[in-house]
Each structure stands twice: as C-alpha cells, then as structure tokens.
PDBQT receptor file of N, H, CA, C and O in Angstrom, charges set to zero:
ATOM      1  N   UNK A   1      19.078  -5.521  -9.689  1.00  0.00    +0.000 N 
ATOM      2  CA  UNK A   1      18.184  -6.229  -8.797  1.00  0.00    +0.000 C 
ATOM      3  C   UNK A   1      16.899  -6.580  -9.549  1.00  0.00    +0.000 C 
ATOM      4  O   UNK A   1      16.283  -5.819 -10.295  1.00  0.00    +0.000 OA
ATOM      5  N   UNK A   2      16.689  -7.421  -9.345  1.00  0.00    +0.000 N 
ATOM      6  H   UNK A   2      17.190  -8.039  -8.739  1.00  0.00    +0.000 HD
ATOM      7  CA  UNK A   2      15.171  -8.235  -9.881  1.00  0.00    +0.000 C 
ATOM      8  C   UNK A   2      14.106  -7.545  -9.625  1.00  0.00    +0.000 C 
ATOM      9  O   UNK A   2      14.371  -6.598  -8.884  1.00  0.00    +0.000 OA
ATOM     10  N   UNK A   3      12.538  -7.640 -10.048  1.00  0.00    +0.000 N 
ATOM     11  H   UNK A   3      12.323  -8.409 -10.649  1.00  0.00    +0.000 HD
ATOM     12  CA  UNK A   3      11.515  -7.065  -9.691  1.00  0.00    +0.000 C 
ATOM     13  C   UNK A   3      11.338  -8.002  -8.590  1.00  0.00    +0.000 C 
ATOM     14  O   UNK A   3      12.200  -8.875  -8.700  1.00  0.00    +0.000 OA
ATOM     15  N   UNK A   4      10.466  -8.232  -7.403  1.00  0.00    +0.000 N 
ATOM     16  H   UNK A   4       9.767  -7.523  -7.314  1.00  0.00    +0.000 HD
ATOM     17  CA  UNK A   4       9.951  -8.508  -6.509  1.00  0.00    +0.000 C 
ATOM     18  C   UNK A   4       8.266  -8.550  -6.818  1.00  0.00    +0.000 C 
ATOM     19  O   UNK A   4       7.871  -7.804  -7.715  1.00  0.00    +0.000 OA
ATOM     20  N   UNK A   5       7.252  -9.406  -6.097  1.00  0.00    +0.000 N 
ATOM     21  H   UNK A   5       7.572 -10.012  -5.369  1.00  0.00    +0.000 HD
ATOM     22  CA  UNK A   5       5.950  -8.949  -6.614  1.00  0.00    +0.000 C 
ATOM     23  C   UNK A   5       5.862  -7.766  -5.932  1.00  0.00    +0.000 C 
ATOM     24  O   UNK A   5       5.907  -6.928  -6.833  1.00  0.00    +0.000 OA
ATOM     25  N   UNK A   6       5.758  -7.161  -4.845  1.00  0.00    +0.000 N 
ATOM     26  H   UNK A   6       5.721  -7.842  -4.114  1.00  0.00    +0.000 HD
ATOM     27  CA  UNK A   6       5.739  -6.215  -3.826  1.00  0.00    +0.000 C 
ATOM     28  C   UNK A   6       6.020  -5.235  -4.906  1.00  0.00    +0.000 C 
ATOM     29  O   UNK A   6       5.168  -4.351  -5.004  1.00  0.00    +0.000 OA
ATOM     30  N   UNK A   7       7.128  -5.176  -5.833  1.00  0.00    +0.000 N 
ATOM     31  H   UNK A   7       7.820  -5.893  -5.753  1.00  0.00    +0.000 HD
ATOM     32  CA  UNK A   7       7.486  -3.952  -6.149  1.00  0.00    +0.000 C 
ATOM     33  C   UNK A   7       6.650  -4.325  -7.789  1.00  0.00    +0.000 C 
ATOM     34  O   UNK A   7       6.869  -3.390  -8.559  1.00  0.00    +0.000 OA
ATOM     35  N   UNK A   8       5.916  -5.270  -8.345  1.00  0.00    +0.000 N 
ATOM     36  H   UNK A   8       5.738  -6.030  -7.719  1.00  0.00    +0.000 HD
ATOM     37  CA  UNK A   8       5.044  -4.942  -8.844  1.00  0.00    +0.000 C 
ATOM     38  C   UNK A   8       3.542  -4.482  -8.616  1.00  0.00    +0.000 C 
ATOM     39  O   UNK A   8       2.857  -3.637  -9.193  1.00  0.00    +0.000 OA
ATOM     40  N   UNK A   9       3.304  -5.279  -7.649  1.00  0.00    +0.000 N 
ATOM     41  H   UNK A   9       3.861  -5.965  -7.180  1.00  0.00    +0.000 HD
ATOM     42  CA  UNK A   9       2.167  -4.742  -7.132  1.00  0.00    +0.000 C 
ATOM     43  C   UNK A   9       2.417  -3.278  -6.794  1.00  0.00    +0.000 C 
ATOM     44  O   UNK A   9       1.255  -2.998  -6.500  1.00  0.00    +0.000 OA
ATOM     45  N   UNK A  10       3.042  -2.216  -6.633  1.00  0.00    +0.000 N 
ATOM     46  H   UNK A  10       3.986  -2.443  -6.873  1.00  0.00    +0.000 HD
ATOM     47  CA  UNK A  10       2.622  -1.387  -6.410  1.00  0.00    +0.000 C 
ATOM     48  C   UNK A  10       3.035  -0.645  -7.769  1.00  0.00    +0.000 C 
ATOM     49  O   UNK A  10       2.498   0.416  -8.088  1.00  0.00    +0.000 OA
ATOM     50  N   UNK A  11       4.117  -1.321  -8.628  1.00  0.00    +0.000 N 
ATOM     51  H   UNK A  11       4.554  -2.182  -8.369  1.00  0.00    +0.000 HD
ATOM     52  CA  UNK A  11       3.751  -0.320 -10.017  1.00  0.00    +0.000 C 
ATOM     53  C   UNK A  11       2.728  -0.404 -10.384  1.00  0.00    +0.000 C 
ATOM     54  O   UNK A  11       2.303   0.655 -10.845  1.00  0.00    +0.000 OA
ATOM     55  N   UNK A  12       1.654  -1.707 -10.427  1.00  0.00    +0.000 N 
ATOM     56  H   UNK A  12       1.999  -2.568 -10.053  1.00  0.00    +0.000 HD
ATOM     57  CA  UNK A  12       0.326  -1.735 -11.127  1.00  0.00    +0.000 C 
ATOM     58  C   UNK A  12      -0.701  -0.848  -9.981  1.00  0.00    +0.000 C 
ATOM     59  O   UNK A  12      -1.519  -0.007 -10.356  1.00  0.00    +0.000 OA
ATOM     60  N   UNK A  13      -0.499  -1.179  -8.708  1.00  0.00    +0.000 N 
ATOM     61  H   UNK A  13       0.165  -1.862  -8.404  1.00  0.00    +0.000 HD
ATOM     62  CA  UNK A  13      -1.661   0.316  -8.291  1.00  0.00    +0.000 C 
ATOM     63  C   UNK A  13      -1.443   1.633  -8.924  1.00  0.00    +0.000 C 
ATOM     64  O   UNK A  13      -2.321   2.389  -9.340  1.00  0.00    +0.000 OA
ATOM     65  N   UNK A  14       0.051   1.848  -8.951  1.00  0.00    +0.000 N 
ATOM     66  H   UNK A  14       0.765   1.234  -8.614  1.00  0.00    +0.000 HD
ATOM     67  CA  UNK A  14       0.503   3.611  -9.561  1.00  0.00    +0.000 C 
ATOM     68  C   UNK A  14      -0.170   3.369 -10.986  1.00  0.00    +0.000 C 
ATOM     69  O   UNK A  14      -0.879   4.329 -11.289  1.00  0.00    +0.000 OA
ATOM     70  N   UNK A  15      -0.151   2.451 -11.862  1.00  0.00    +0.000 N 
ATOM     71  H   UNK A  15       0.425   1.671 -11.616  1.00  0.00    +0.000 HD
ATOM     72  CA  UNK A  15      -0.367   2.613 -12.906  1.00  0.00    +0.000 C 
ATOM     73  C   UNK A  15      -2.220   2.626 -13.095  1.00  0.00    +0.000 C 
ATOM     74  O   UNK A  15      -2.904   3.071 -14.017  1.00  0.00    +0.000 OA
ATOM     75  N   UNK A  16      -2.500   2.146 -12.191  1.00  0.00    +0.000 N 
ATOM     76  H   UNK A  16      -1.944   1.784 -11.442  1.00  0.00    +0.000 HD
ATOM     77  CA  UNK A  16      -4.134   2.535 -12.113  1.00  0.00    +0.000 C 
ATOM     78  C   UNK A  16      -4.764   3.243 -11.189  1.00  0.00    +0.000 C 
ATOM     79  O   UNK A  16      -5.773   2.884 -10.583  1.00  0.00    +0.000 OA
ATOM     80  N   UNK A  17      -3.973   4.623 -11.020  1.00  0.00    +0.000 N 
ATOM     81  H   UNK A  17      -3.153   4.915 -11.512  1.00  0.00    +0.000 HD
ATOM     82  CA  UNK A  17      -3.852   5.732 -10.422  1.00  0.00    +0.000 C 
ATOM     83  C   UNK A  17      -4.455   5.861  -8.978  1.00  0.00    +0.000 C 
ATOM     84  O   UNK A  17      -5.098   6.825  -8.563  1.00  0.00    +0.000 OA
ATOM     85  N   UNK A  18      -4.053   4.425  -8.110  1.00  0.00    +0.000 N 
ATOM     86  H   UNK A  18      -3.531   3.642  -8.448  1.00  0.00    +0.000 HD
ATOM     87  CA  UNK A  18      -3.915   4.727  -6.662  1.00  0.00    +0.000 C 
ATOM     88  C   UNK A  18      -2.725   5.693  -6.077  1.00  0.00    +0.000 C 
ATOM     89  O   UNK A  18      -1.582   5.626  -6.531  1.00  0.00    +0.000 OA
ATOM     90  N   UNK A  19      -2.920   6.167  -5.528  1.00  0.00    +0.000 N 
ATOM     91  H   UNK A  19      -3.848   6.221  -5.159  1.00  0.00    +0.000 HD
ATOM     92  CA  UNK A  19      -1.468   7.193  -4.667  1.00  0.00    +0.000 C 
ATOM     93  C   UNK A  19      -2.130   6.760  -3.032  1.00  0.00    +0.000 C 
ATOM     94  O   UNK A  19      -1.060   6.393  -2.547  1.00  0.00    +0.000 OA
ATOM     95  N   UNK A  20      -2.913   6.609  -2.157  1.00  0.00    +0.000 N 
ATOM     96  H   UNK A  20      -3.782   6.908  -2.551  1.00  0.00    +0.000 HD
ATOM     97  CA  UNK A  20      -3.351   6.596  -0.867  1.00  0.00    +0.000 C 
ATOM     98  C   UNK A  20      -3.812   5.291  -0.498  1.00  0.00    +0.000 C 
ATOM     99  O   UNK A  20      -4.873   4.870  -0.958  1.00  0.00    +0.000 OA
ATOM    100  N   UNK A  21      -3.041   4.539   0.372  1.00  0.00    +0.000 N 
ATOM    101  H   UNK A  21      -2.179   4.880   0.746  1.00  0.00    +0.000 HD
ATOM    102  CA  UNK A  21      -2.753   3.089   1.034  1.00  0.00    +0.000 C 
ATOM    103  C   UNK A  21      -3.305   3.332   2.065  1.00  0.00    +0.000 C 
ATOM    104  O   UNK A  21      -2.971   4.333   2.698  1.00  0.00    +0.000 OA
ATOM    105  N   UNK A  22      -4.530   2.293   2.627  1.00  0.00    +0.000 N 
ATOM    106  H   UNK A  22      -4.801   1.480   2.113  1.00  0.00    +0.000 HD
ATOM    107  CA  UNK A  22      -4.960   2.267   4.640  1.00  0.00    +0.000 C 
ATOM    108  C   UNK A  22      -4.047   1.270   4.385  1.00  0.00    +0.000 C 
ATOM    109  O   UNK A  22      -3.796   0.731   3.307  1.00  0.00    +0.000 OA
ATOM    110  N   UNK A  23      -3.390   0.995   5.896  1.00  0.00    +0.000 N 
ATOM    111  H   UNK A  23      -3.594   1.433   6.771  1.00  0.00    +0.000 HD
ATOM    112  CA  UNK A  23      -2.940   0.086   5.906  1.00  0.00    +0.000 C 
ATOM    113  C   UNK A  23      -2.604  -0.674   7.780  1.00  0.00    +0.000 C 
ATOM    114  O   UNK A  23      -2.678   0.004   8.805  1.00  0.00    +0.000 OA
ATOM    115  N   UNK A  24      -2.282  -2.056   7.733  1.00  0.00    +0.000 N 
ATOM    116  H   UNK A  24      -2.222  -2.607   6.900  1.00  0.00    +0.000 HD
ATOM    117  CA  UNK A  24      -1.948  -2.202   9.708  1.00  0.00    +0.000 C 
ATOM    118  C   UNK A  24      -0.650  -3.025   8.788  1.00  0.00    +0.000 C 
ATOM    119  O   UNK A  24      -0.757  -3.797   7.835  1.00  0.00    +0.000 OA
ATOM    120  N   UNK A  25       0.396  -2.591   9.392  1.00  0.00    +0.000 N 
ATOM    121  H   UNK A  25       0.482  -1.964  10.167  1.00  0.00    +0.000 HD
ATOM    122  CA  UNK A  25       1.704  -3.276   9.146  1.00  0.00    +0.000 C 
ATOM    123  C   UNK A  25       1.562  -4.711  10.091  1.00  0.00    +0.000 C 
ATOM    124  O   UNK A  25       1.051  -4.780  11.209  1.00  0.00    +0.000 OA
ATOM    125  N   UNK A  26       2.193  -5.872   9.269  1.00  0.00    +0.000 N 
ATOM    126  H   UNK A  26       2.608  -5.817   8.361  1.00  0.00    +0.000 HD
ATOM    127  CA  UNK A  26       2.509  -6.732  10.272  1.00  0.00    +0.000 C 
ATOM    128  C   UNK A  26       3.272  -7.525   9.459  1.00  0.00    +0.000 C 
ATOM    129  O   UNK A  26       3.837  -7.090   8.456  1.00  0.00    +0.000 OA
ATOM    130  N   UNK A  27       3.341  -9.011   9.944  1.00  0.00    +0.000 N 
ATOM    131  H   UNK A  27       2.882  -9.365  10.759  1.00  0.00    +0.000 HD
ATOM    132  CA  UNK A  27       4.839 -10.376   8.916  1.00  0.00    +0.000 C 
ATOM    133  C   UNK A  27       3.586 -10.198   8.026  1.00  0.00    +0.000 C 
ATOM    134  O   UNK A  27       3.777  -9.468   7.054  1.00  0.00    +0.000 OA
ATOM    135  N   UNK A  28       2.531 -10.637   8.138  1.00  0.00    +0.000 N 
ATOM    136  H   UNK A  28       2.376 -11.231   8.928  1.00  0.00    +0.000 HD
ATOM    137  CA  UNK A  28       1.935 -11.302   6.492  1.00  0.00    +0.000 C 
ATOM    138  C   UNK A  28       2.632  -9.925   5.484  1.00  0.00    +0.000 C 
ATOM    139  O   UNK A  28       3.495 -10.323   4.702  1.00  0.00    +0.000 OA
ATOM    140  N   UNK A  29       2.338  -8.329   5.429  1.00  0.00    +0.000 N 
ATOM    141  H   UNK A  29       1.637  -8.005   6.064  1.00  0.00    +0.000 HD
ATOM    142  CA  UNK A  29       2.682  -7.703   4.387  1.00  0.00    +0.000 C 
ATOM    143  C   UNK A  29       4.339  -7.307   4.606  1.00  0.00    +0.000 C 
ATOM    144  O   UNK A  29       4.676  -6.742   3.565  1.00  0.00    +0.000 OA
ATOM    145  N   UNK A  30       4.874  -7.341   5.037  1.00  0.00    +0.000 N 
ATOM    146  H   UNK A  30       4.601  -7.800   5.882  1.00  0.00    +0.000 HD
ATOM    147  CA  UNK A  30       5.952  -6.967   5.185  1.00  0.00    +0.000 C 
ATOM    148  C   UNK A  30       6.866  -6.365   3.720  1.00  0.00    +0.000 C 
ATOM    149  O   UNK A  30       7.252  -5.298   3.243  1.00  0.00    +0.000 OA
ATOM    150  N   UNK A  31       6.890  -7.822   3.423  1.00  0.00    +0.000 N 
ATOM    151  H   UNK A  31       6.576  -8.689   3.810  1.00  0.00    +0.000 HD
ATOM    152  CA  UNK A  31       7.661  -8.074   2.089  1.00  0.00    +0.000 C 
ATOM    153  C   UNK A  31       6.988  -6.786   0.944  1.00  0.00    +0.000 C 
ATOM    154  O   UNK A  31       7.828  -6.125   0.333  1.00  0.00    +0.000 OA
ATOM    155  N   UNK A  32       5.574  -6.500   0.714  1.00  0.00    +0.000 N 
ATOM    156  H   UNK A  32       4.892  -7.037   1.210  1.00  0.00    +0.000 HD
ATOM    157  CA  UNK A  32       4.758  -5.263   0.457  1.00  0.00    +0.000 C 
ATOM    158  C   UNK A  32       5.000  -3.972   0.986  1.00  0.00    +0.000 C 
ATOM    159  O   UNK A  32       4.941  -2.996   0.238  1.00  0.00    +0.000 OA
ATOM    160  N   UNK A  33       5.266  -3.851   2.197  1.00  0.00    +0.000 N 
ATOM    161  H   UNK A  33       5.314  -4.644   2.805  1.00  0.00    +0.000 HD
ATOM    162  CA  UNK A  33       5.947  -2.669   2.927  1.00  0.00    +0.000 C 
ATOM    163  C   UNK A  33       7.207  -2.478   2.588  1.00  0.00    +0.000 C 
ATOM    164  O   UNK A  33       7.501  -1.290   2.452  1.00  0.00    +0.000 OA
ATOM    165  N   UNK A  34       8.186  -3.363   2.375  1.00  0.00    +0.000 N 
ATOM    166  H   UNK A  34       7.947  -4.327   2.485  1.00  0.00    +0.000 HD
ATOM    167  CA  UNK A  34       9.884  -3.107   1.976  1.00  0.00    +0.000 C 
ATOM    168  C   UNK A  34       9.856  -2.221   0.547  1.00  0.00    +0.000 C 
ATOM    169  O   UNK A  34      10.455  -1.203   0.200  1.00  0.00    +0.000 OA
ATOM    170  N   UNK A  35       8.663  -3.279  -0.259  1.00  0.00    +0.000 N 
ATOM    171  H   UNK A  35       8.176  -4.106   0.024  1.00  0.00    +0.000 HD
ATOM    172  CA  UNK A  35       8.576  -2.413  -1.828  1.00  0.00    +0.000 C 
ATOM    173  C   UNK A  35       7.953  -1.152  -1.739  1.00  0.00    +0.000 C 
ATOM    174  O   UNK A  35       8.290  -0.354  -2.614  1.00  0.00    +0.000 OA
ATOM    175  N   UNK A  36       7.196  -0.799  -0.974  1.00  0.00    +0.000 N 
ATOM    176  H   UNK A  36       6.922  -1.447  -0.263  1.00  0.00    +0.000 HD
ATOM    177  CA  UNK A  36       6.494   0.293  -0.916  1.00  0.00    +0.000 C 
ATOM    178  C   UNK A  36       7.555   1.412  -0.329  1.00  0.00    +0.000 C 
ATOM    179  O   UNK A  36       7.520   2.552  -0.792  1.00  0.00    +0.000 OA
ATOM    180  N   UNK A  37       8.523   1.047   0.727  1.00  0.00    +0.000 N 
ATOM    181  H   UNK A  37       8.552   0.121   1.102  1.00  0.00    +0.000 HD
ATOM    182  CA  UNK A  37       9.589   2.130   0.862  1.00  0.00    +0.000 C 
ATOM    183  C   UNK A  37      10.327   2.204  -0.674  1.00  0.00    +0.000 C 
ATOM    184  O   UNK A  37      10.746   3.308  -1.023  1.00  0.00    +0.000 OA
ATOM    185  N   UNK A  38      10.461   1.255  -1.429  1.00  0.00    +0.000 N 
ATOM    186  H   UNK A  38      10.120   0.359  -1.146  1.00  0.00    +0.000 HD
ATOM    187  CA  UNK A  38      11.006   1.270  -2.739  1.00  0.00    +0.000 C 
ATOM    188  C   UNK A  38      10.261   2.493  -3.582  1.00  0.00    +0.000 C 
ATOM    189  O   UNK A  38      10.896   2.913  -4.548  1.00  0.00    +0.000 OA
ATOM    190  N   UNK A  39       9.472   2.866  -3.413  1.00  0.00    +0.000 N 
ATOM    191  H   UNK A  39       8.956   2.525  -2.627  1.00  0.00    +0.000 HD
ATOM    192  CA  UNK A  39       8.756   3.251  -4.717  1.00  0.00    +0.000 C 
ATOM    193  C   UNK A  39       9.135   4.875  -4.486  1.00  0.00    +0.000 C 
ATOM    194  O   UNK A  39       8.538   5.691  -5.189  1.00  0.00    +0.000 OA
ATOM    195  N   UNK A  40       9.995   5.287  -3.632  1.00  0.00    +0.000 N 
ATOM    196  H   UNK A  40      10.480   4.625  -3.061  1.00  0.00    +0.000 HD
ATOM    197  CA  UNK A  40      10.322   6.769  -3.294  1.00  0.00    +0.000 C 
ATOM    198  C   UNK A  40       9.103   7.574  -3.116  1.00  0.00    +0.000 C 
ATOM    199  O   UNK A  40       9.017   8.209  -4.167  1.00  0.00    +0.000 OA
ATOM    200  N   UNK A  41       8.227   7.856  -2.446  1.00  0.00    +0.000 N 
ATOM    201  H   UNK A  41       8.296   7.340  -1.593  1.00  0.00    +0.000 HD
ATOM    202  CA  UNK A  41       6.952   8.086  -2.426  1.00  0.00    +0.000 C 
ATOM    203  C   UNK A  41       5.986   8.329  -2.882  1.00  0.00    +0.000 C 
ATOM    204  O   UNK A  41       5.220   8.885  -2.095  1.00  0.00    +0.000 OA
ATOM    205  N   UNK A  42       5.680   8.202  -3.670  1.00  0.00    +0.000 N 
ATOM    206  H   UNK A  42       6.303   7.750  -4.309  1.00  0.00    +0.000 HD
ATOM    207  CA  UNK A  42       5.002   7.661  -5.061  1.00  0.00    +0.000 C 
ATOM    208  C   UNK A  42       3.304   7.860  -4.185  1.00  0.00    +0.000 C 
ATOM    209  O   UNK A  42       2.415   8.689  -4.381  1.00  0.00    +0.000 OA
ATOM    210  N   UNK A  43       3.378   6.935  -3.395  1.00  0.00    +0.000 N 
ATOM    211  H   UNK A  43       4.100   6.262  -3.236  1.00  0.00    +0.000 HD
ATOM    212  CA  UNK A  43       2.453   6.529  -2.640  1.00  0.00    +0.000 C 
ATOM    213  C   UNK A  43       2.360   7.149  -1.220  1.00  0.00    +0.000 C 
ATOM    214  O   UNK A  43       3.379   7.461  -0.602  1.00  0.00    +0.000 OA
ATOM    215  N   UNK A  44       0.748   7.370  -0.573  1.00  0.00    +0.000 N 
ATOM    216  H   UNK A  44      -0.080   7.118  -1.075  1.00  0.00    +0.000 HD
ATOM    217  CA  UNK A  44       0.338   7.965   0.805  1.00  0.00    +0.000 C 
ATOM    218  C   UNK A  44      -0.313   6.789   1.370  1.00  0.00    +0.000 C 
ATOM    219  O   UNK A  44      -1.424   6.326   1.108  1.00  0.00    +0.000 OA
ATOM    220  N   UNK A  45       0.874   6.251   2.469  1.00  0.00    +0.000 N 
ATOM    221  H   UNK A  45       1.776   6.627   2.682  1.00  0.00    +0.000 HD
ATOM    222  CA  UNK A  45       0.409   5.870   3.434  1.00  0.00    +0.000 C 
ATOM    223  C   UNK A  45       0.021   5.651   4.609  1.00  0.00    +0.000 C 
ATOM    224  O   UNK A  45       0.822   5.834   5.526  1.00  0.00    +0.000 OA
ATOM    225  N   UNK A  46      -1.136   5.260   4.848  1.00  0.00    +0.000 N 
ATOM    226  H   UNK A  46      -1.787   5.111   4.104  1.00  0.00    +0.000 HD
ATOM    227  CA  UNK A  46      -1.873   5.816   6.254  1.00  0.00    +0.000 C 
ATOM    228  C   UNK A  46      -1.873   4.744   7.044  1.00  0.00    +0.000 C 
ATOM    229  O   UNK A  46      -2.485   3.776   6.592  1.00  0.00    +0.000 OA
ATOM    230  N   UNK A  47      -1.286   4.605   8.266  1.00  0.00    +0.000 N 
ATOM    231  H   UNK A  47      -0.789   5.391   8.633  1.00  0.00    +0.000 HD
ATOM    232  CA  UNK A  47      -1.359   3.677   8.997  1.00  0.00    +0.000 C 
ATOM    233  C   UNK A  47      -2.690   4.033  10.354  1.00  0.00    +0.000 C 
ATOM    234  O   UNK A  47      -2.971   4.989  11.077  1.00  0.00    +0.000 OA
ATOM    235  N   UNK A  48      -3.375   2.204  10.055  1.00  0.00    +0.000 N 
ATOM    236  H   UNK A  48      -3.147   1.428   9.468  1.00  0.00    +0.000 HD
ATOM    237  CA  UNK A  48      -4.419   2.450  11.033  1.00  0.00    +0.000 C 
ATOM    238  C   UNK A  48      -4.056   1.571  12.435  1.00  0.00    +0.000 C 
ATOM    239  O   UNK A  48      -2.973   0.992  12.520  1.00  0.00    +0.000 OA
ATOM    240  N   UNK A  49      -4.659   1.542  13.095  1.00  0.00    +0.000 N 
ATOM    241  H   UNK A  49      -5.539   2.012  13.026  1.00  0.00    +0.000 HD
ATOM    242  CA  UNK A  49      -4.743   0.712  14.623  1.00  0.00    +0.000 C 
ATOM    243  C   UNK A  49      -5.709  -0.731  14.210  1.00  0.00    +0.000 C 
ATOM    244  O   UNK A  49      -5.732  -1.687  14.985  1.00  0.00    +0.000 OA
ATOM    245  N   UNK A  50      -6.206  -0.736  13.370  1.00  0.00    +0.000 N 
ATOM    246  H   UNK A  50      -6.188   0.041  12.740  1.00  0.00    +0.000 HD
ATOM    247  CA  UNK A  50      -7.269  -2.283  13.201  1.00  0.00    +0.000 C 
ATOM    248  C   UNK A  50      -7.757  -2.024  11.564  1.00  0.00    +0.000 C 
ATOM    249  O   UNK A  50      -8.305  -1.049  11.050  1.00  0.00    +0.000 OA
ATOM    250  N   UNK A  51      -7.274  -3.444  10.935  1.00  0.00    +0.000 N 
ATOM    251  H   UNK A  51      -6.829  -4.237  11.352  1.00  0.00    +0.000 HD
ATOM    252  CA  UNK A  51      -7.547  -3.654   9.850  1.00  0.00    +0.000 C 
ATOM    253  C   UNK A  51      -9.012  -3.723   8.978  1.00  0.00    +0.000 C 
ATOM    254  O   UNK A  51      -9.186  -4.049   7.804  1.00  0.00    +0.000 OA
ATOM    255  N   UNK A  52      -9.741  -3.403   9.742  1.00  0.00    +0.000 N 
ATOM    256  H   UNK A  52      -9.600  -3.138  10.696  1.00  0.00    +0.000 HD
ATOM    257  CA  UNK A  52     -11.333  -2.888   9.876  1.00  0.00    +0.000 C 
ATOM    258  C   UNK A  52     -10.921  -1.669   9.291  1.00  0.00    +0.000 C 
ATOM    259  O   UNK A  52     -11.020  -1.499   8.076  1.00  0.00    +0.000 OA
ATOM    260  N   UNK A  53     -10.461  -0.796  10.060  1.00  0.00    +0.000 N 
ATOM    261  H   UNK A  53     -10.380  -0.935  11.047  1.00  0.00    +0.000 HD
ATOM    262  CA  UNK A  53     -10.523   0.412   9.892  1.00  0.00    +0.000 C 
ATOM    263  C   UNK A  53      -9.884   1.240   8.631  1.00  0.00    +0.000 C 
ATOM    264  O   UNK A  53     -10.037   2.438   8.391  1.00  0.00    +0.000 OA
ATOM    265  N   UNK A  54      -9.037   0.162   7.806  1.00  0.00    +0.000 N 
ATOM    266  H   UNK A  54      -8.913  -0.810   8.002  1.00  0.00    +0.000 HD
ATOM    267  CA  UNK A  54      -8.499   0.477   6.567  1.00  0.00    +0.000 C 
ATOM    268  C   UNK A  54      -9.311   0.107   5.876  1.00  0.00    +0.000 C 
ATOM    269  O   UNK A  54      -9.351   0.871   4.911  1.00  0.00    +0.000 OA
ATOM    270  N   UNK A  55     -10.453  -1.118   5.742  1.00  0.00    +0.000 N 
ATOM    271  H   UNK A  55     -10.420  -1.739   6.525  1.00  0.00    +0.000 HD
ATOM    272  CA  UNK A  55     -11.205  -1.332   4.709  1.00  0.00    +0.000 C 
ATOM    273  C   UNK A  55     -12.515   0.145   5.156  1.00  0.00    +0.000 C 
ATOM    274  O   UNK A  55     -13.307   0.339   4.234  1.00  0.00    +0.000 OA
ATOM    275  N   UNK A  56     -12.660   0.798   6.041  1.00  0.00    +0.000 N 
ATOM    276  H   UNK A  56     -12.016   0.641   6.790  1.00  0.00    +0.000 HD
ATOM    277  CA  UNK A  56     -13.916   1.486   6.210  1.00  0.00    +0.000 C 
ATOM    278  C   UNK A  56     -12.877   3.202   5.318  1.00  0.00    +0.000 C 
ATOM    279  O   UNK A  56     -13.043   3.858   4.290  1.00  0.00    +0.000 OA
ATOM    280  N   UNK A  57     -11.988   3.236   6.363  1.00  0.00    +0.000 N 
ATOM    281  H   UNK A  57     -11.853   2.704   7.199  1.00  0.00    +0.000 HD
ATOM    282  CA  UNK A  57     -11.365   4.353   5.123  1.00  0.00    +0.000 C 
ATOM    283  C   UNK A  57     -11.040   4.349   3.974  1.00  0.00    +0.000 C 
ATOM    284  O   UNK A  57     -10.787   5.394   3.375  1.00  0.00    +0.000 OA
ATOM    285  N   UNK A  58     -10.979   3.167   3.426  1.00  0.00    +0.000 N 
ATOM    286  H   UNK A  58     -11.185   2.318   3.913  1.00  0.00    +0.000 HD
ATOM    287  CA  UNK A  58     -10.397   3.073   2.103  1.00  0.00    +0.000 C 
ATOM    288  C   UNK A  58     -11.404   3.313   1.130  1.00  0.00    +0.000 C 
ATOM    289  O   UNK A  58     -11.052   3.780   0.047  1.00  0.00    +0.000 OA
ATOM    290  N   UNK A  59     -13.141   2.956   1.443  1.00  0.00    +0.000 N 
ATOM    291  H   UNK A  59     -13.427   2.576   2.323  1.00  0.00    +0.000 HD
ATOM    292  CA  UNK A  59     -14.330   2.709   0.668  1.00  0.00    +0.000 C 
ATOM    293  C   UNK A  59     -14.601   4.616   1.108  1.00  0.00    +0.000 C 
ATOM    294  O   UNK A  59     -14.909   5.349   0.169  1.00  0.00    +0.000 OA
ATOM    295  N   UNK A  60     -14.449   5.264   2.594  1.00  0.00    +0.000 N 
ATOM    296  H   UNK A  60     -14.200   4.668   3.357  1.00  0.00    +0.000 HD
ATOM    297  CA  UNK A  60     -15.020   6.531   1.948  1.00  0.00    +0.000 C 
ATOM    298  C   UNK A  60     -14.201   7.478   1.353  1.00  0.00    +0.000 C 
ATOM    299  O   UNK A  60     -14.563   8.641   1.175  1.00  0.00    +0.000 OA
ATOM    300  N   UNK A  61     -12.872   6.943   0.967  1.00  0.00    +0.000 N 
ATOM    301  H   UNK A  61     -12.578   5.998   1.112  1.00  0.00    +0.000 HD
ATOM    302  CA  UNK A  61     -11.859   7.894   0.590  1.00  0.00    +0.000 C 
ATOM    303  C   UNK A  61     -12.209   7.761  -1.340  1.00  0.00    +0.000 C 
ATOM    304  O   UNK A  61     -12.118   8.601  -2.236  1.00  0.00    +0.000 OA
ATOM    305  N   UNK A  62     -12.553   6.541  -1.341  1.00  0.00    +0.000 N 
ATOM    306  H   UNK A  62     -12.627   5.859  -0.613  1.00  0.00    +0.000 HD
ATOM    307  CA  UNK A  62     -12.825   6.373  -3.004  1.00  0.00    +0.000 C 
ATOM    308  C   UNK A  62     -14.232   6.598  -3.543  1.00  0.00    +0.000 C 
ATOM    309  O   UNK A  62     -14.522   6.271  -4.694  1.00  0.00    +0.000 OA
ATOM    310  N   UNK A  63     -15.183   7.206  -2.634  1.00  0.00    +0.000 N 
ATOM    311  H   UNK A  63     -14.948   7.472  -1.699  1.00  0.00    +0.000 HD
ATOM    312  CA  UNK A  63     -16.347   7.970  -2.768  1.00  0.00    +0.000 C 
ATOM    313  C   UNK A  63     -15.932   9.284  -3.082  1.00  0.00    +0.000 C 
ATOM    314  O   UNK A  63     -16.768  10.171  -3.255  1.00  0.00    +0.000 OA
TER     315      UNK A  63
C-alpha cells in the first residue's frame, strides 16, 4: 500500500516528537483520522467538543 499524506503527516509529527493530538473529528480531517488509526498508537488522542478548545489545550499542554 502506498503512503497517503495523512500517514505522512503523522510520521513527520512522530518524528518531531509530538505523541498528544487535541482534536474535533469531522469530513474535513477524516482522511487524517484513518492514518492516525494507522500509526498503532504511536500517538494520544484527545477528543474535544469545539475546535477552540483544541487550539487552547494544545498551547497549555506545550508550556
């Protein structure tokens, strides 16, 4: 099977040592979510209720 960007984009976060995703699932990421079940969990992701609320956790989690 081919790479996908989805499943590059998240080798290049692993490779610049993200492990913890905010995130609101919907169609725009989807195709990002399929690769991200790809990556065998590699990655922590946190699902929020409003896409606000992933950019406010995401800035005090990287403090």
């Amino acid at each position: 099977m081919s790479q996908t960007v989805g499943d590059f984009f998240w080798h290049r976060l692993h490779d610049w040592g993200v492990h913890t995703i905010f995130g609101y699932p919907g169609d725009g990421v989807n195709g990002l979510l399929g690769a991200l079940q790809r990556t065998n969990g590699q990655f922590r992701f946190v699902q929020v209720r409003h896409e606000e609320m992933a950019a406010f956790m995401a800035c005090a989690h990287a403090k």
